[in-house]
C-alpha positions in Angstrom: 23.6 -17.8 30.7 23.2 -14.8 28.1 20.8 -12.1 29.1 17.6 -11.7 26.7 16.6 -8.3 26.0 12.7 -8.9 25.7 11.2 -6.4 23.1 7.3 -6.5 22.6 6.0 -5.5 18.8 2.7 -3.9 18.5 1.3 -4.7 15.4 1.3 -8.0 12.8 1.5 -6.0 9.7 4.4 -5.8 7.5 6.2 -3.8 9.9 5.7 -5.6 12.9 6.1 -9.3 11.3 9.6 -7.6 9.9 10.7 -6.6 13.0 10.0 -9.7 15.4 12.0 -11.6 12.0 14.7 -9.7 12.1 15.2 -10.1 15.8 15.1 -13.5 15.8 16.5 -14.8 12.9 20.3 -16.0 12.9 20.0 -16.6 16.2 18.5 -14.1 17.2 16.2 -16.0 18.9 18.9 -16.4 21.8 19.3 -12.9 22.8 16.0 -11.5 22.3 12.6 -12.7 23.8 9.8 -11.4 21.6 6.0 -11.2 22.1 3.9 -9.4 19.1 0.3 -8.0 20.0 -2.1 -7.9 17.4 -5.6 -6.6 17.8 -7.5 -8.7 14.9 -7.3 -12.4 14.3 -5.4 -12.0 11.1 -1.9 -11.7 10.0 -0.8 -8.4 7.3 -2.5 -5.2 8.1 -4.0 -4.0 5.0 -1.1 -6.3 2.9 -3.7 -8.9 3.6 -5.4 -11.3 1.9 -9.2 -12.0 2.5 -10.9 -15.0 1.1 -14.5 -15.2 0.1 -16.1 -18.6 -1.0 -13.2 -19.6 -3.1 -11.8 -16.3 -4.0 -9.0 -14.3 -2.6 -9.1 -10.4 -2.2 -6.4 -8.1 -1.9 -7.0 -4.8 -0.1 -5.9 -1.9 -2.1 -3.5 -4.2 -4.2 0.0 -5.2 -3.6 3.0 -4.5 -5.9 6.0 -6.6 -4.7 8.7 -4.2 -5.9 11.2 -1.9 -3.8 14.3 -0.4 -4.8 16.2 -1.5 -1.8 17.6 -5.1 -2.7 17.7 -6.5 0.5 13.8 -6.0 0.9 13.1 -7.9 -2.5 16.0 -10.5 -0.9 13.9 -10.8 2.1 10.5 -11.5 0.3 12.2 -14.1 -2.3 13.9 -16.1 0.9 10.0 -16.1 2.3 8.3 -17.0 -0.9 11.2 -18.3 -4.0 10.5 -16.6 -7.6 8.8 -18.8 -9.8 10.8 -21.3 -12.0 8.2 -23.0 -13.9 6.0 -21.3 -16.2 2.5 -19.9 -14.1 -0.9 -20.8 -14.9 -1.5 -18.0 -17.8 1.7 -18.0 -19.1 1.8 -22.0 -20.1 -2.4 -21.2 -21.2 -0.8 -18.5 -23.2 2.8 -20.0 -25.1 4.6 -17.8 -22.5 7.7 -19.0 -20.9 9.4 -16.9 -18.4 12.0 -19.0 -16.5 12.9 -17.0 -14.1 15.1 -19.2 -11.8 16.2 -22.6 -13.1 15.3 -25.6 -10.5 13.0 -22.9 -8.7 9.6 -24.3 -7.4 6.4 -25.2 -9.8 3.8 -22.8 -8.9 1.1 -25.5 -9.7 2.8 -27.6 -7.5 3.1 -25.4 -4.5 2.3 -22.9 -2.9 5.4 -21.5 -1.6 5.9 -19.6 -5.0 5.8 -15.9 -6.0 4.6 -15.1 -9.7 6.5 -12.4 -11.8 3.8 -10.5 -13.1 3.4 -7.7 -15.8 2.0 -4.5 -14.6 -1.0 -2.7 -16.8 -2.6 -0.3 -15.6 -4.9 3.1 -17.2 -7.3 5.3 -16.4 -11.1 6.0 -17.4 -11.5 9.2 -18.4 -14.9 10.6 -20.4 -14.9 7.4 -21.4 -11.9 6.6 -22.8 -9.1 4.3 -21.4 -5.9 6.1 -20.9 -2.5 4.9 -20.2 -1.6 5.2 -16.3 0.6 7.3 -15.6 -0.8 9.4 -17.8 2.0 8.7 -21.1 2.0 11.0 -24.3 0.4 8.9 -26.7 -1.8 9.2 -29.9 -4.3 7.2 -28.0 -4.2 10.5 -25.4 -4.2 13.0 -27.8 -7.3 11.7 -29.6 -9.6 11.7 -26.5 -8.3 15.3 -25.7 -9.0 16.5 -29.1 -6.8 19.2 -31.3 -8.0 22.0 -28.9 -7.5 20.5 -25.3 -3.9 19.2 -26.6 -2.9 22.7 -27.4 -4.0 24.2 -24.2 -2.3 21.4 -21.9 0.9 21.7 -24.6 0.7 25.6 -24.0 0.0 25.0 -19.9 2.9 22.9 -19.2 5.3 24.7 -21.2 4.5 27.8 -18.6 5.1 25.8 -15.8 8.1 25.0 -16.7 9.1 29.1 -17.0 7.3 29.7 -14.3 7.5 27.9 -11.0 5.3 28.0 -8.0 6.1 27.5 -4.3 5.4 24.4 -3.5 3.3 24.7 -0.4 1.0 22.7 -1.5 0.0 19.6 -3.2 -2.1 21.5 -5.8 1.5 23.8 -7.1 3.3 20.6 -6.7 1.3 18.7 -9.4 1.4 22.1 -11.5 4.9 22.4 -11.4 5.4 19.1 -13.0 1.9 18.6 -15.3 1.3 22.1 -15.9 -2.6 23.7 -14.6 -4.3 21.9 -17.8 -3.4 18.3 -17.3 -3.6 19.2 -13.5 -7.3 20.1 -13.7 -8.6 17.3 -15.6 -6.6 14.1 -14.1 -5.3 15.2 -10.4 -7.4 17.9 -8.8 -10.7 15.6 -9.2 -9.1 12.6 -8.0 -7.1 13.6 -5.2 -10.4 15.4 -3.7 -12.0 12.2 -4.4 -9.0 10.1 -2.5 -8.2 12.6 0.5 -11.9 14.3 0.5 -9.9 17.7 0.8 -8.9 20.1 -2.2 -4.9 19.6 -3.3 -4.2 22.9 -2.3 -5.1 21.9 1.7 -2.7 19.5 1.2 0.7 19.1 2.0 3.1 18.8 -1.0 5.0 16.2 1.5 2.5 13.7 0.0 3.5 14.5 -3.6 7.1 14.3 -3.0 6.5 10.8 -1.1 4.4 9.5 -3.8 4.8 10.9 -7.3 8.3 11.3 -6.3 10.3 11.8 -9.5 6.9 11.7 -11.9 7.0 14.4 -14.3 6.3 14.6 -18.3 9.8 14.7 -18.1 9.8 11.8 -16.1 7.3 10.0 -18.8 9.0 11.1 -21.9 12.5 10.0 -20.2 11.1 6.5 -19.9 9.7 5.8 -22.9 12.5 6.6 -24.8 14.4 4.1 -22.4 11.8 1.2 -23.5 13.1 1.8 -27.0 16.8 1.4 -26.4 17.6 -2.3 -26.1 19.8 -2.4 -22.9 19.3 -4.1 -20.0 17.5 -1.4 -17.4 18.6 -0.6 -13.5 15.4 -1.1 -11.5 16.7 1.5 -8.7 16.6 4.3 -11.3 13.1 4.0 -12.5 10.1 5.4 -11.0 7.3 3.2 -9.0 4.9 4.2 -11.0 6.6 3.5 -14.2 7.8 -0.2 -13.7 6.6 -2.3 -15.7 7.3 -5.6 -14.0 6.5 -6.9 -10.5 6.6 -9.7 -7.9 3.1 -11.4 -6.3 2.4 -14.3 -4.0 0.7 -16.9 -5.6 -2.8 -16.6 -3.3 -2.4 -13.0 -2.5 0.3 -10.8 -0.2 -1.2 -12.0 2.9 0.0 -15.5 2.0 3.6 -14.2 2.3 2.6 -12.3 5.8 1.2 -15.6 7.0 4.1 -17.3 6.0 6.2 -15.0 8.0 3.8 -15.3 11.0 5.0 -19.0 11.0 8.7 -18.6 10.7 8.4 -16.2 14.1 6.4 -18.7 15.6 8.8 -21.4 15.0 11.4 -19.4 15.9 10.0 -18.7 19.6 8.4 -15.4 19.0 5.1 -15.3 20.7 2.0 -13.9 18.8 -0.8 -13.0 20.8 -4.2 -12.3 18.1 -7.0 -9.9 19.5 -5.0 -7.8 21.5 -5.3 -4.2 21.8 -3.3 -2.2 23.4 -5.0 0.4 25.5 -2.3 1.7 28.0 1.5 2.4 27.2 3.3 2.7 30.7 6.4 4.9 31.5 9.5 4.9 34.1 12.3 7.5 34.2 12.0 8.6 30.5 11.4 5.0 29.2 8.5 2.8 28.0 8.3 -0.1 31.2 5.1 -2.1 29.7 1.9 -2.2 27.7 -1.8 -2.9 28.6 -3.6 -4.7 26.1 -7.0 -6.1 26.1 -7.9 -9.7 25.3 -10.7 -11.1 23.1 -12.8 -11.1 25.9 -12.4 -7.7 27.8 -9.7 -9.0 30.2 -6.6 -6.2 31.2 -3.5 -8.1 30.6 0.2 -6.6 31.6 3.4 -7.1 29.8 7.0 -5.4 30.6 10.0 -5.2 28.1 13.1 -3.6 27.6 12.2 -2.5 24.2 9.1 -1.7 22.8 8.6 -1.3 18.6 5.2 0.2 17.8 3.6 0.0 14.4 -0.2 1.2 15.6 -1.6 4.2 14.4 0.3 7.4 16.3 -2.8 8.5 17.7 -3.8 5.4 19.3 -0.1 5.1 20.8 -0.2 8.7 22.1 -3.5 7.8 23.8 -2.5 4.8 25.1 0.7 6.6 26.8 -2.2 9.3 27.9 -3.9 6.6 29.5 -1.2 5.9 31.9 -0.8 7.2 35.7 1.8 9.6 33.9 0.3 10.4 31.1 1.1 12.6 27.8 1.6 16.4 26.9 -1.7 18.3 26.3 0.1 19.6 23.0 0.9 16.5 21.9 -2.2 14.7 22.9 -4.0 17.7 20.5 -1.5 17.2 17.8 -1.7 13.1 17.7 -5.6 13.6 18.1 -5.6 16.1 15.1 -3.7 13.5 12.6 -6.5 12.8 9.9 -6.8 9.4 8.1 -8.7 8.2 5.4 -10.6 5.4 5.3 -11.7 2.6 2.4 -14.0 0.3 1.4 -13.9 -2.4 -0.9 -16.3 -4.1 -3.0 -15.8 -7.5 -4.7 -18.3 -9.0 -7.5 -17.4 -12.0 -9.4 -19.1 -11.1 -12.5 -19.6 -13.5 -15.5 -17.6 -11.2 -18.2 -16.2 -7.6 -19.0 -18.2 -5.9 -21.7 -15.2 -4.1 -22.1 -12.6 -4.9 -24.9 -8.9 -5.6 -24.8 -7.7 -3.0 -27.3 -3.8 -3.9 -25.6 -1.4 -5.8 -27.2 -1.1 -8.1 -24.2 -3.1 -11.1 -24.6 -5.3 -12.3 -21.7 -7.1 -15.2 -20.2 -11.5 -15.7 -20.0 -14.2 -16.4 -22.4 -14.1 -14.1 -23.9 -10.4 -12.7 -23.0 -10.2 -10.0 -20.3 -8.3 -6.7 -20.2 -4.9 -7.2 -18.7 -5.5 -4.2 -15.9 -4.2 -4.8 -13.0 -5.9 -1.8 -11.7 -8.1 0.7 -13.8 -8.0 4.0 -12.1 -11.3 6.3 -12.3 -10.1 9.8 -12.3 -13.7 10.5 -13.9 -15.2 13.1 -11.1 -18.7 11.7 -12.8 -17.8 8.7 -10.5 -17.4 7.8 -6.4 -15.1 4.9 -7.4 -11.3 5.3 -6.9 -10.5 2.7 -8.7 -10.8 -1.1 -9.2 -8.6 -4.1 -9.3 -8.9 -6.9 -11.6 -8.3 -10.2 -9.4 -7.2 -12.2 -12.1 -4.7 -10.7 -13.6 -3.1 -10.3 -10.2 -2.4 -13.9 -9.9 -5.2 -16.7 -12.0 -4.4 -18.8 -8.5 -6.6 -15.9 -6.6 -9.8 -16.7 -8.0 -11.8 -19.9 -7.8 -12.5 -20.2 -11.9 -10.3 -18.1 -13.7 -11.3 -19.1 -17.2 -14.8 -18.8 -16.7 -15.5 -15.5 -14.0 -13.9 -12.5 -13.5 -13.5 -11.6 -9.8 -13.3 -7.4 -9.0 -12.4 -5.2 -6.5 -14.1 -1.6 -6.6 -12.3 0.8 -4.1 -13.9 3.9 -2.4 -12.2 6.3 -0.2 -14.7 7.6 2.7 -14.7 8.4 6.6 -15.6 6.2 9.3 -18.8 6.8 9.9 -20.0 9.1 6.9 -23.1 8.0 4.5 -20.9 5.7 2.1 -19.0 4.0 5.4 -22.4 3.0 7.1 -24.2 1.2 3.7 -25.4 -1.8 4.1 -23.1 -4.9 2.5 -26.7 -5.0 -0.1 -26.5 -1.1 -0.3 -22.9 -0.4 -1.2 -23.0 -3.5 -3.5 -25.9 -2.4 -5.7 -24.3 1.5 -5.8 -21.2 -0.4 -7.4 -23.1 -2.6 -9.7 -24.6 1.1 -11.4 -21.2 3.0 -11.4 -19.7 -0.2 -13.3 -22.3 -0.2 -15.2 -22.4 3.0 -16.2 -19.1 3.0 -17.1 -20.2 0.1 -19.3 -17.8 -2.4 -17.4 -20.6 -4.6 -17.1 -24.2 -5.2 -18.7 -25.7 -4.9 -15.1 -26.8 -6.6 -12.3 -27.5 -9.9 -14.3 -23.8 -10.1 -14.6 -22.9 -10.0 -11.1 -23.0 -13.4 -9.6 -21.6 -13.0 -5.7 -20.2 -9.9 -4.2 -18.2 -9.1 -0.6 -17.8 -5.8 0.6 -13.9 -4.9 3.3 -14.0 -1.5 5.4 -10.8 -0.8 6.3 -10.0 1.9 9.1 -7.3 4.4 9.1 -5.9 2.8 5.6 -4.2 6.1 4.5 -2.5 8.3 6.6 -3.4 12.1 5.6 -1.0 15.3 4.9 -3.2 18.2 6.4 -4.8 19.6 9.7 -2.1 19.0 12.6 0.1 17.2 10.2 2.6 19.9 9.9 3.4 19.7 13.7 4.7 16.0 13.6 8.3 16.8 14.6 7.0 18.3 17.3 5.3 15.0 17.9 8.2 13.0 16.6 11.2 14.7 18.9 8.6 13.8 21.9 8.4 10.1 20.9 11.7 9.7 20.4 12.3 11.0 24.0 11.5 7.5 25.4 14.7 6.0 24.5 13.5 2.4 24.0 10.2 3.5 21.8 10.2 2.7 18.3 7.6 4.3 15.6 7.4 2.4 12.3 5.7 1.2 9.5 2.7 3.5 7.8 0.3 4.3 10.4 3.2 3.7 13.3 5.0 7.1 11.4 1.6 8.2 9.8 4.2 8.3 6.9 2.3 6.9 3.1 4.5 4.5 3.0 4.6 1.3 0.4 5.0 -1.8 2.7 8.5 -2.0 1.1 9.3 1.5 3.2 7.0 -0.3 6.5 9.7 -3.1 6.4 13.0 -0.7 6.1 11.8 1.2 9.0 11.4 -2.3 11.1 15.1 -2.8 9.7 16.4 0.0 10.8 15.0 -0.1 14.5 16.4 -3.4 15.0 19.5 -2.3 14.0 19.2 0.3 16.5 18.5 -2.2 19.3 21.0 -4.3 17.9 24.2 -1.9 18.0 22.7 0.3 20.9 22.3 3.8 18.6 20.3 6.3 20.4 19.5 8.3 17.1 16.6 7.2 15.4 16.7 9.3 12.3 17.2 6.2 10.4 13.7 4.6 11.0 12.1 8.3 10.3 13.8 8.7 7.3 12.8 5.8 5.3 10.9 6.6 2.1 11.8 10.5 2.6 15.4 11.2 1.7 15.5 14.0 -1.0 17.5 11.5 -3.3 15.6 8.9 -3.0 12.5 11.1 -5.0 13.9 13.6 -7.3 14.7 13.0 -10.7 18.6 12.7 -11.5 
């Protein structure tokens, strides 16, 4: 009888889902005996999808697009591509066709929707393309005067470079000081509630990766040439075509749960680990908590963690052995930011489509997928509209238009502790003051999320995380992945590879683990060619 290596996952996010799948699958289920621990009662991290009296909400929206194949492999064996028409598309003459024989989204569930990807910014009013694209439209809400000087700006940054230390010369280097000062300087205060220049360019190079006016002008004299584009070679924030689960990404998550389940892995909801046990240089077992208070023991030969690093270090702390002072400080130190979500299903948008993309409602909508408010006037990151996401996530499509406003905050701080009747009425006036809606005779139900830890952040003891990462790696049978698991911004395209690649570790016995760290950070893999 063969062994099983038993490997407990911490964690049913995208990361920790991936990894118990890819243990199992093939077989896998033979050799390997795996539990996953989840603290809450539902399946997807922040990829999940929250319903609310008929609608669904996604939290912080959900592009499903990677440039590694095998991920968008992975997600089209959970979910198959569309191959009838969608909802809008037949509503609107459009045919897409993507794979002959494939599944009838109005049919079933089981069914991902290819969608098109809008998205701008409101700026002083105006409605700007995002990322911000050299257009006439642009150049008219700058004015003659503000053109020059952003002209004039970035052709000195590109004569005269500064060190990137920082987030704020990174964004220079590439936009020049003008554009700089009026779309990212506001914005990213807003977002990380620290000035770009406390902030580690690390970020910028994770996330803006290749984005440049270069970058921009590159890519839209592409769109003019007509040959067949390579995905891989395009910047994520310039793709203009994406995947999406019919009823949200945490229907694919959920769907995933179930394959585990089915394939012996054993989930265990409202668990939190509190203690992380050590033997002789190795992880021996976890302590996690049950729904009702109770101290419950596992052991494993392998352990894969996706929970935040400073709740991992803690939990080793709280063991007879404990941790390192030094790293207990530097895993203690790690900042996050936190987010809040508010939902209204509102009647109409008294907003116009001035696209050339036709849209769905009475009257027609905007075709946003998100509408980013880099408008320091406003508290608002940005907001999502529902619809246009999939028509399947929202209970009368034709008729109501179903929101998601998104506001970057601390746990705890004025915004965080609102009532759900106090945060929704302070959206209602910065929509309406942005002349979204008409007020709050438009709004007809509303839902407010708080998510904790939702974005890992680049400054205090962030610079000391090799320290913290050469400690980790010490135990030999610990594994750190997915975005909170690496505090690394990851997409939950980067979450999965990093599952990947520590089950290939446990699968062909490599001690190195630079290959889960790596993930989403390989100089390639950002820069410009």
């Amino acid at each position: 009888m063969v062994h099983k290596q038993s490997v407990v996952i911490v964690g049913g996010g995208p990361a920790g889902l991936t990894a118990a799948w890819e243990l199992v699958k093939d077989g896998g289920d033979q050799r390997y005996d795996v539990t996953v621990l989840e603290a809450s009662d539902t399946f997807g991290g922040i990829s999940r999808t929250v319903r609310h009296k008929g609608n669904r909400m996604d939290i912080g929206g959900h592009r499903f697009f990677s440039k590694d194949q095998r991920i968008m492999d992975w997600w089209k064996d959970v979910l198959p591509l569309q191959g009838a028409p969608s909802y809008d598309d037949k509503k609107l003459g459009r045919h897409h066709d993507l794979e002959p024989g494939g599944p009838d989204p109005e049919k079933t569930d089981r069914v991902m929707l290819k969608r098109h990807r809008v998205s701008r910014i409101y700026w002083n009013r105006h409605f700007l393309g995002y990322p911000i694209s050299l257009s006439p439209r642009l150049f008219k809400a700058l004015g003659l005067k503000i053109t020059l000087q952003a002209g004039f700006s970035y052709l000195a940054s590109i004569f005269h470079k500064l060190p990137e230390d920082n987030l704020e010369n990174f964004y220079i280097n590439r936009f020049g000081r003008k554009l700089y000062s009026m779309f990212f300087e506001g914005y990213t205060e807003k977002l990380w509630g620290r000035h770009p220049r406390e902030i580690s360019a690390d970020w910028g190079a994770q996330r803006v990766k290749g984005l440049s006016i270069i970058a921009v002008l590159k890519n839209a004299f592409q769109k003019m040439v007509p040959r067949k584009r390579d995905s891989s070679k395009v910047e994520t924030s310039l793709i203009e075509e994406f995947w999406y689960p019919k009823l949200g990404p945490g229907q694919l998550w959920e769907t995933v749960e179930r394959r585990n389940v089915e394939h012996g892995v054993k989930v265990i909801t409202d668990a939190t680990v509190v203690e992380v046990d050590q033997e002789a240089g190795a992880i021996s077992g976890v302590v996690y908590k049950d729904k009702d208070g109770k101290r419950v023991s596992l052991h494993a030969d392998q352990f894969i963690s996706s929970m935040p690093v400073k709740d991992l270090v803690n939990a080793i702390s709280a063991s007879p052995d404990g941790a390192p002072d030094d790293m207990v400080k530097v895993a203690n130190g790690l900042p996050y930011r936190d987010f809040v979500t508010v939902g209204l299903l509102i009647k109409h948008l008294r907003i116009r489509n001035t696209t050339s993309i036709p849209t769905l409602g009475h009257p027609p909508i905007v075709p946003d997928c998100w509408i980013y408010v880099q408008d320091p006037g406003y508290k608002m990151g940005r907001f999502q509209i529902f619809n246009n996401w999939s028509p399947y996530m929202v209970e009368k499509p034709d008729d109501t238009v179903w929101i998601g406003l998104e506001y970057f905050c601390e746990e705890g701080d004025d915004f965080w502790n609102m009532s759900d009747e106090e945060a929704t009425a302070f959206a209602i006036k910065e929509l309406t003051r942005m002349g979204v809606i008409g007020g709050a005779r438009d709004v007809m139900d509303s839902h407010r999320e708080r998510v904790k830890k939702a974005y890992p952040a680049y400054f205090d003891t962030y610079d000391r995380m090799p320290e913290l990462i050469e400690w980790l790696d010490s135990f030999g049978n610990l594994y750190c992945v997915g975005r909170n698991g690496q505090h690394h911004y990851n997409n939950q395209d980067h979450s999965m590879a990093t599952s990947m690649e520590a089950v290939k570790n446990i699968k062909t016995g490599r001690t190195s683990k630079t290959n889960v760290w790596n993930v989403n950070t390989e100089k390639s893999y950002h820069e410009q060619k």
